[in-house]
C-alpha positions in Angstrom: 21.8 -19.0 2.9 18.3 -20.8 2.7 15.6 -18.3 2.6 13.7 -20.7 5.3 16.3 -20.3 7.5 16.3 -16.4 7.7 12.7 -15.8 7.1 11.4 -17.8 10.6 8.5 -16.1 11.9 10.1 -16.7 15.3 13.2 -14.4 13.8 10.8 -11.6 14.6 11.2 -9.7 17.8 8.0 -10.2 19.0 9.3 -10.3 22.8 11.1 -6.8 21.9 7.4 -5.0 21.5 6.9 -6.4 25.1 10.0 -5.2 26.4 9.7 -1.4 24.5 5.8 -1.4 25.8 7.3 -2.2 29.3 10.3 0.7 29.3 8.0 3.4 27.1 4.8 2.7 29.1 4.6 1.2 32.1 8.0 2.8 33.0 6.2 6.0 32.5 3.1 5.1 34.6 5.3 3.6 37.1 7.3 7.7 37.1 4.2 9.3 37.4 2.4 7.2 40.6 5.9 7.5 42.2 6.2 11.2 41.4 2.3 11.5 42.8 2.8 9.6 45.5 5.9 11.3 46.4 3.8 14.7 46.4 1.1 13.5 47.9 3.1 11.9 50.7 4.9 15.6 51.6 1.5 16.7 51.4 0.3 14.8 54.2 3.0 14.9 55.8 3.1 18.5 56.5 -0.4 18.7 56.6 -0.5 16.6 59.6 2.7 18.3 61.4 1.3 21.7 60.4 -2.0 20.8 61.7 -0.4 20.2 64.9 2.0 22.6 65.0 -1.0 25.3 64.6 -2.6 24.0 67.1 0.2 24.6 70.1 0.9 27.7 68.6 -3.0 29.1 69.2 -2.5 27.0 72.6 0.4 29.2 73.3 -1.5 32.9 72.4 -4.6 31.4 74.2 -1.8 30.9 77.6 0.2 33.9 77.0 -2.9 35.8 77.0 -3.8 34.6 79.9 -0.7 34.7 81.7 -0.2 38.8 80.5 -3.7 39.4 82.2 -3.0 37.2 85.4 0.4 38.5 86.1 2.8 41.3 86.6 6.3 41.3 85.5 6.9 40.4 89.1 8.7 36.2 88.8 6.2 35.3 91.9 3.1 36.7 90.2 4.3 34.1 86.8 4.6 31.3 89.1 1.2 31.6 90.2 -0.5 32.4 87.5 1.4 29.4 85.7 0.0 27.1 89.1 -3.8 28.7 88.4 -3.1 28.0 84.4 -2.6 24.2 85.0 -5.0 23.5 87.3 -7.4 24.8 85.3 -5.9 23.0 82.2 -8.4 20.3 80.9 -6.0 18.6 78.0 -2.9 17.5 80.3 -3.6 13.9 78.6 -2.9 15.1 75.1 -0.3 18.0 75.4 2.0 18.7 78.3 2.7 22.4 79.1 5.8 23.6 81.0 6.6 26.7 82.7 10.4 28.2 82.9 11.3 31.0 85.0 14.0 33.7 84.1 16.7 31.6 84.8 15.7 29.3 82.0 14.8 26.3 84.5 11.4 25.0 84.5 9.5 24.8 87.4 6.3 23.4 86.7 4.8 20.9 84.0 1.2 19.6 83.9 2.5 16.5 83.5 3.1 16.6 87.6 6.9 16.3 87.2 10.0 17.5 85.2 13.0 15.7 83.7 15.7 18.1 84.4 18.0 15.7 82.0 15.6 16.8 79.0 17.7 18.9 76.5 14.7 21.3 75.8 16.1 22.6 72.2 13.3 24.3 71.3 13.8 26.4 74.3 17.4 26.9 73.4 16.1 27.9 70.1 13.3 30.6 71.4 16.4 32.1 73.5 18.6 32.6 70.5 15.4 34.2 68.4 14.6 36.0 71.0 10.7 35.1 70.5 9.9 31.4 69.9 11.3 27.9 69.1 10.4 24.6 67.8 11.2 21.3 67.7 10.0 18.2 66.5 12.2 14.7 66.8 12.9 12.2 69.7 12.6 12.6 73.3 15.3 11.3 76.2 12.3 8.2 76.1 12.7 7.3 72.1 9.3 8.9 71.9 8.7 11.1 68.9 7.4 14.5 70.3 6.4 18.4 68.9 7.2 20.8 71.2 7.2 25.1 71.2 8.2 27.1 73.0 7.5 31.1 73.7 9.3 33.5 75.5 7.2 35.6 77.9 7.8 39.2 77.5 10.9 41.0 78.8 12.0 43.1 81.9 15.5 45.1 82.0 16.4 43.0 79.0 15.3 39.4 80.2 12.3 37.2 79.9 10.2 37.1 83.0 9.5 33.0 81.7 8.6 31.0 79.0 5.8 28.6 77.8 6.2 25.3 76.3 3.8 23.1 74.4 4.5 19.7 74.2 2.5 16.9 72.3 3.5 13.0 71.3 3.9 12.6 67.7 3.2 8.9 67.7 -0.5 8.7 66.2 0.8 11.5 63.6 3.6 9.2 62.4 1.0 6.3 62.3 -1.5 8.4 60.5 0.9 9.7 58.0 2.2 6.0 57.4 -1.5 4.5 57.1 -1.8 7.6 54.5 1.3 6.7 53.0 0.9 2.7 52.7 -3.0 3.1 51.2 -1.5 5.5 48.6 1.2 3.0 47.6 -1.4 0.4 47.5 -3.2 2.4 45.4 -0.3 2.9 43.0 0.3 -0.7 42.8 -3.0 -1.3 41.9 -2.7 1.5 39.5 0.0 -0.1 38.2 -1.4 -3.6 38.4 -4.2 -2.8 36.5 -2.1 -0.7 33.6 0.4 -4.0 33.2 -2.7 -6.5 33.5 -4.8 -5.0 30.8 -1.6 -3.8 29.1 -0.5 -7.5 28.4 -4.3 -8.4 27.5 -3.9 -5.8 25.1 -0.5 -6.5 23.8 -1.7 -10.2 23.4 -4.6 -9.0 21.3 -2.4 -7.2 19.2 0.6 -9.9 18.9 -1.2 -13.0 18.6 -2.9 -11.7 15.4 0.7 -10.6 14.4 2.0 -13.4 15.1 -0.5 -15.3 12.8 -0.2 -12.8 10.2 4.0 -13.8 10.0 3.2 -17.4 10.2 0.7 -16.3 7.3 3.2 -14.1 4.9 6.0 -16.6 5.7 4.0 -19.2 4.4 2.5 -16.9 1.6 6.2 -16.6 0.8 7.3 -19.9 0.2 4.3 -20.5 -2.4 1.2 -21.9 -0.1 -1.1 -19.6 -0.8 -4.3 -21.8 0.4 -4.1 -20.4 4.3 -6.4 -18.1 5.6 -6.1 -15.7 8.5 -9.4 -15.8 10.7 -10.8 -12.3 11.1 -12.3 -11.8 14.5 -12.2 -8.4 15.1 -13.6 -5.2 12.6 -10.2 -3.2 13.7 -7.0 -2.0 12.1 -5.7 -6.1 12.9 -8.9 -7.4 11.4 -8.7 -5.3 8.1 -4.9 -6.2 7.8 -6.0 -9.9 8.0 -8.7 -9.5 5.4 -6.3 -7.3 3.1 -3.8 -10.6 3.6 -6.5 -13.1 2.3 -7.6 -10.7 -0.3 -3.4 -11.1 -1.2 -3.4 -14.8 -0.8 -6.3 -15.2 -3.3 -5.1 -13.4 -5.7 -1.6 -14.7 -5.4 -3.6 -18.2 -5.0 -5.3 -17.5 -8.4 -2.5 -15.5 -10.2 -0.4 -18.6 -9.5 -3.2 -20.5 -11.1 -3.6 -18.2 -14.2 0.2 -18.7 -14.3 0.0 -22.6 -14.2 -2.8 -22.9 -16.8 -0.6 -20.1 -18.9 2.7 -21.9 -19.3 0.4 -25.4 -19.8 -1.1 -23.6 -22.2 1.7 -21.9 -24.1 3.5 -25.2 -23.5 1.3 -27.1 -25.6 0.8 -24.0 -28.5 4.7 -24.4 -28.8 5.2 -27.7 -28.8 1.9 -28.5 -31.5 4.0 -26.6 -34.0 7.7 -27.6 -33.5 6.2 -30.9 -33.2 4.6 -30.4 -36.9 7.7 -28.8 -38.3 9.6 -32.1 -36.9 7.5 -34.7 -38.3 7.4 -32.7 -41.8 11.1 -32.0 -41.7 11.4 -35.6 -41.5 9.0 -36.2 -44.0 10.8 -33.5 -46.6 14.2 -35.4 -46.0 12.8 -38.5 -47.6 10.4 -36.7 -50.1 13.3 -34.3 -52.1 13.5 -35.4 -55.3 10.5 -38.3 -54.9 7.6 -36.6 -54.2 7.4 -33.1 -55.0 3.9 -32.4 -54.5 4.5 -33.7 -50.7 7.3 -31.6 -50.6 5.4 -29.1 -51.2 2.6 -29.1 -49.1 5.5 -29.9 -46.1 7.1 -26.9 -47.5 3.7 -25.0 -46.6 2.8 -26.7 -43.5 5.9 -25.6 -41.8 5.3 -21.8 -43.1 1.9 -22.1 -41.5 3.6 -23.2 -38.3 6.5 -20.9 -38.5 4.0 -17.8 -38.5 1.9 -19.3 -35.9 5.2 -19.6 -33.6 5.8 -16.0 -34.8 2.3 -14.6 -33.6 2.8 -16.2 -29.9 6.3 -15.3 -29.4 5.3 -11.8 -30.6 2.8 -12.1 -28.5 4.7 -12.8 -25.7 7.0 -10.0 -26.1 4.2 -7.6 -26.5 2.7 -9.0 -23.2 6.6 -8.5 -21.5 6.8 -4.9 -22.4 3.2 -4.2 -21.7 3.9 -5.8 -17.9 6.8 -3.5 -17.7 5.2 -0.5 -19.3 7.1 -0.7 -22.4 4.5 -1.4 -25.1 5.2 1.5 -27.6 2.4 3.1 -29.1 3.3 5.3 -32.4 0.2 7.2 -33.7 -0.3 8.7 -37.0 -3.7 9.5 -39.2 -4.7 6.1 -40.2 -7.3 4.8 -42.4 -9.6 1.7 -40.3 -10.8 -0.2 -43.4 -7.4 -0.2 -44.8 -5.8 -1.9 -41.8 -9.3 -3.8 -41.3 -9.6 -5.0 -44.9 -5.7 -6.6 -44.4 -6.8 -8.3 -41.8 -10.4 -9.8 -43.5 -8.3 -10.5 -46.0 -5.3 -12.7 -44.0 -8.1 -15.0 -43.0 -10.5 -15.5 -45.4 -8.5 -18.3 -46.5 -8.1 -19.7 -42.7 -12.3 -19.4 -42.9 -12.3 -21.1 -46.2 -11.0 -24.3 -44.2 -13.0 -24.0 -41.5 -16.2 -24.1 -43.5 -17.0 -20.6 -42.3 -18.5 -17.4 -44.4 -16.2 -14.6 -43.6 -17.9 -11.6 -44.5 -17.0 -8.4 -44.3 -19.4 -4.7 -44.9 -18.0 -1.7 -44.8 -18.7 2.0 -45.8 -17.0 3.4 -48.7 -15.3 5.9 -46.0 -14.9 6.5 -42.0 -13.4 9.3 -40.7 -9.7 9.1 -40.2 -8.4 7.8 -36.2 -4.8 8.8 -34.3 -3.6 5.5 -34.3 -0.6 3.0 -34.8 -1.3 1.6 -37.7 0.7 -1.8 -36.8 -1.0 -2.1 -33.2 -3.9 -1.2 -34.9 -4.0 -4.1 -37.6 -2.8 -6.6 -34.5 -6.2 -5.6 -32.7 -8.0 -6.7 -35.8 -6.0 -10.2 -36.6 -6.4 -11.0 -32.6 -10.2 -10.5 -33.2 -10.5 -12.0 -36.1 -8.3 -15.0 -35.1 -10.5 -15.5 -32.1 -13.7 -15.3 -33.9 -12.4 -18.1 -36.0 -11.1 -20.3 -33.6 -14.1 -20.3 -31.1 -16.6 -20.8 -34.5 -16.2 -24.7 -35.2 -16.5 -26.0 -38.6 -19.7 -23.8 -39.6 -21.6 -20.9 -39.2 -20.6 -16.7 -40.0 -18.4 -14.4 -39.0 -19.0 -11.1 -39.8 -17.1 -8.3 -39.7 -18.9 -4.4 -40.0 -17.2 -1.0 -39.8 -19.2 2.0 -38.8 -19.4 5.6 -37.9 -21.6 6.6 -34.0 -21.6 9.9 -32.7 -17.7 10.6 -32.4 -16.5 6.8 -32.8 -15.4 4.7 -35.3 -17.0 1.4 -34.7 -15.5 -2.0 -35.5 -17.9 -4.7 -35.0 -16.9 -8.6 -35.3 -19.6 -11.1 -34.7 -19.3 -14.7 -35.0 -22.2 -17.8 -34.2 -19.7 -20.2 -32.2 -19.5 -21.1 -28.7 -19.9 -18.0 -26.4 -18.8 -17.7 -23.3 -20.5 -18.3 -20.0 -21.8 -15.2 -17.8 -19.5 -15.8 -15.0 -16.3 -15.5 -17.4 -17.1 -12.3 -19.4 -15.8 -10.1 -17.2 -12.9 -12.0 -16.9 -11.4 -12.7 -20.7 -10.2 -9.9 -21.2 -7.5 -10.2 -17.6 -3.8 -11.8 -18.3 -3.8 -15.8 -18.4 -7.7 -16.1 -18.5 -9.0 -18.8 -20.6 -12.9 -19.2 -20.6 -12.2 -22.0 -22.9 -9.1 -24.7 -22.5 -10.1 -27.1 -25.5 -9.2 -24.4 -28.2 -5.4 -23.1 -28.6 -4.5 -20.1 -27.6 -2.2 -18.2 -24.9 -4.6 -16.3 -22.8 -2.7 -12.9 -23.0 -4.3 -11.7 -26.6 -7.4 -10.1 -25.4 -5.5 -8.3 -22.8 -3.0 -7.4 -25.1 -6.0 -5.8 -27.1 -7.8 -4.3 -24.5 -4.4 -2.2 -23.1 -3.8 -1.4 -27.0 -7.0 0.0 -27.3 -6.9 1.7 -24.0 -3.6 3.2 -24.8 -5.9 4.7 -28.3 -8.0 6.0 -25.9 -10.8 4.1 -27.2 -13.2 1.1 -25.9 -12.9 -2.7 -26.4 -16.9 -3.9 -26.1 -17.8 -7.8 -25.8 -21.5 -8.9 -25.6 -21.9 -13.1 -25.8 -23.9 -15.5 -25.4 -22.9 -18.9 -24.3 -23.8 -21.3 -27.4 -25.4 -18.4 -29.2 -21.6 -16.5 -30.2 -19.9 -13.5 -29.3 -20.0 -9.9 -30.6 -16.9 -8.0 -30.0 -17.2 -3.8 -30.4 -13.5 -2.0 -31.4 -14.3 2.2 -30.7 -12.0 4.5 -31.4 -12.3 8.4 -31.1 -12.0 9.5 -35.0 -10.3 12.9 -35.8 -12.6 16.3 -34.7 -12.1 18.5 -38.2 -14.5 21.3 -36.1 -12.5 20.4 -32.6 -15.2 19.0 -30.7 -14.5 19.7 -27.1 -13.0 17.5 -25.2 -15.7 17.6 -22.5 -18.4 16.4 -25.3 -16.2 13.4 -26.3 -15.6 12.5 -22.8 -19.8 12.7 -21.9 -20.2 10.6 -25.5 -17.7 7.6 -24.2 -19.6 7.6 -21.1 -22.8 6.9 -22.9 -21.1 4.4 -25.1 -19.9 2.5 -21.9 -23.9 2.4 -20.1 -25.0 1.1 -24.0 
């Protein structure tokens, strides 16, 4: 399958955020107003139909009271105490009162008339408590009323009369709807305003995601030259600058890489293409020319061990990439492993035109080291020196004791290197210098060597003035210096 075709930014479920933020959030807000409203609705609802209710039934004590004082148990004394009650009644315009007699039928209403059709169940429903009823629903008229009713107090077992209270429910159902509709309005805004600056921030948070895909997918399929704009000093904004940090990196890793297989390129084809053109030469020369032969014979040794060095190299870089570069320590001796090295190369100086030279002590403490890794560090060093020397001038190489350190010191007068790329010769691929041969991966080779010695790898240069390059390694404590001093002496050796 092509990895284009399944890695399409538009493959991520952006949309499905959206939907989950609708369900998990604004569902949620949308329970809780309807919940709240739901409450608060009741609420007012029974407030206003309690409120009313509360008010016939003080109505009723305040009539009751006066009817007890009024009248006798006598029915005629009731009647006209119920005529003198309603004429003196000042709120017939808001709430009706009727009178019933013992017989259940009401005989007077302050309303000036009575609807004898008028199924009075709140009456019905006073009878069968024996005390009061209430009702609350539609009249014969459509008309939504409250009505309650009280029975008047008994004689030989039946109710002299009873009150009722009647009062139109209309402007209650109005106010409780007007209550009602604001509060819904109000949720809808609620919610409005929760979905509106929901999306606003959903689209602050997604368009910036949405970039940053477009961004990795691209980073993926090798352009690494994008860069995310950062407008914001939030999670989204340090995510975009931790993806540009990436794409730089990867923009000049990639580079590194480039310039590293052009470079090895070219240090393996110099050689084959020597051993070639002398292999040639020697097939012509056997037997002819022996002196040629020779010197071909040589050449293509020379070459052979250079090929040796960088594919060694190369391996060495492979397993320190993966964490496999083996380190075997022992006691070693330094000038034994440094003198081999001197020695290796004072011939290669010899051509050059350079003075090798090489003061030592007669003895240095003893270090824990591998004594193979340890002579590499030193050829590497030496090489370098070399190389980046031209035709003329001195390299000189010093061993040394300071403090707890053995101290391997190799100077030479050639090119330097240039402020900006000091700090960087020693990472993988680096090359402060293209016109001399060379990998790139030596010095770091060295430097994670002599890290892995727990010791320090020191360079101090000049650019057209050389390079001094400092090997310490901790030598062997015969009086078991604490650990505590050797870590305070390294510390100073890395401020000097």
């Amino acid at each position: 399958m092509d990895k284009k075709f399944w890695l399409r930014p538009e493959d991520l479920r952006v949309k499905g955020v959206k939907n989950r933020w609708l369900m998990e959030i604004v569902g949620v807000v949308v329970l809780v107003v309807i919940a709240v409203e739901i409450i608060l609705g009741v609420f007012i609802h029974n407030y206003y139909y309690n409120s009313v209710k509360s008010n016939l039934e003080s109505r009723i004590n305040s009539c009751s009271e006066f009817m007890k004082e009024k009248s006798t148990l006598a029915s005629a004394e009731f009647k006209g105490a119920a005529k003198e009650f309603i004429s003196s009644y000042n709120d017939k315009n808001l709430v009706e009162i009727q009178f019933f007699d013992r017989n259940g039928k009401a005989f007077i209403s302050s309303k000036g008339y009575i609807d004898e059709k008028e199924i009075i169940k709140d009456y019905k429903l006073a009878l069968q408590n024996g005390g009061d009823g209430e009702f609350v629903g539609d009249n014969q008229n459509g008309e939504k009323i409250i009505a309650k009713t009280a029975l008047m107090p008994k004689f030989n077992g039946v109710s002299i009369g009873a009150i009722r209270f009647i009062t139109s429910a209309e402007s209650i159902v109005q106010s409780v709807f007007l209550n009602i509709t604001i509060l819904i309005i109000i949720g809808l805004i609620i919610i409005g305003v929760t979905v509106i600056s929901g999306l606003a921030f959903l689209k602050s948070i997604l368009e910036p995601i949405k970039l940053i895909t477009e961004n990795a997918f691209s980073i993926a399929n090798g352009n690494f030259s994008n860069r995310l704009p950062v407008n914001a000093v939030d999670e989204i904004g340090k995510l975009c600058d931790t993806i540009n940090f990436m794409a730089e990196e990867l923009e000049s890793g990639e580079k590194l890489k480039n310039d590293f297989i052009s470079s090895v390129s070219h240090e393996l084809r110099t050689p084959l293409t020597v051993i070639q053109g002398w292999s040639e030469t020697l097939k012509m020369s056997v037997g002819v020319d022996e002196e040629l032969v020779k010197k071909g014979v040589e050449v293509i040794n020379g070459e052979v061990y250079r090929l040796s060095g960088l594919v060694e190299d190369l391996l060495d870089f492979s397993r320190m990439q993966s964490g496999r570069l083996q380190i075997r320590k022992e006691k070693v001796d330094v000038l034994a492993e440094l003198g081999e090295a001197v020695l290796m190369y004072e011939g290669e100086a010899k051509k050059k035109g350079l003075s090798l030279e090489y003061a030592a002590p007669e003895q240095l403490p003893p270090v824990m080291a591998d004594p193979a890794r340890l002579k590499q560090v030193f050829i590497n060093i030496i090489d370098n020196a070399i190389k980046y020397s031209g035709n003329q001038g001195n390299v000189v190489v010093e061993a040394s004791q300071q403090d707890n350190y053995v101290n391997v010191t190799v100077t030479d007068m050639g090119c330097g290197i240039a402020a900006e790329d000091l700090s960087k010769v020693k990472d993988k691929f680096y090359k402060a210098n293209n016109t001399v041969r060379g990998s790139g991966i030596g010095l770091a080779i060295v430097d994670e060597i002599i890290k892995q010695h727990d010791g320090l790898l020191l360079l101090d240069s000049k650019e057209g003035a050389g390079t001094k390059v400092t090997i310490a390694l901790p030598f062997i404590m015969e009086n078991n210096t604490p650990e505590k001093e050797i870590t305070q002496e390294r510390d100073n050796f890395d401020e000097q």
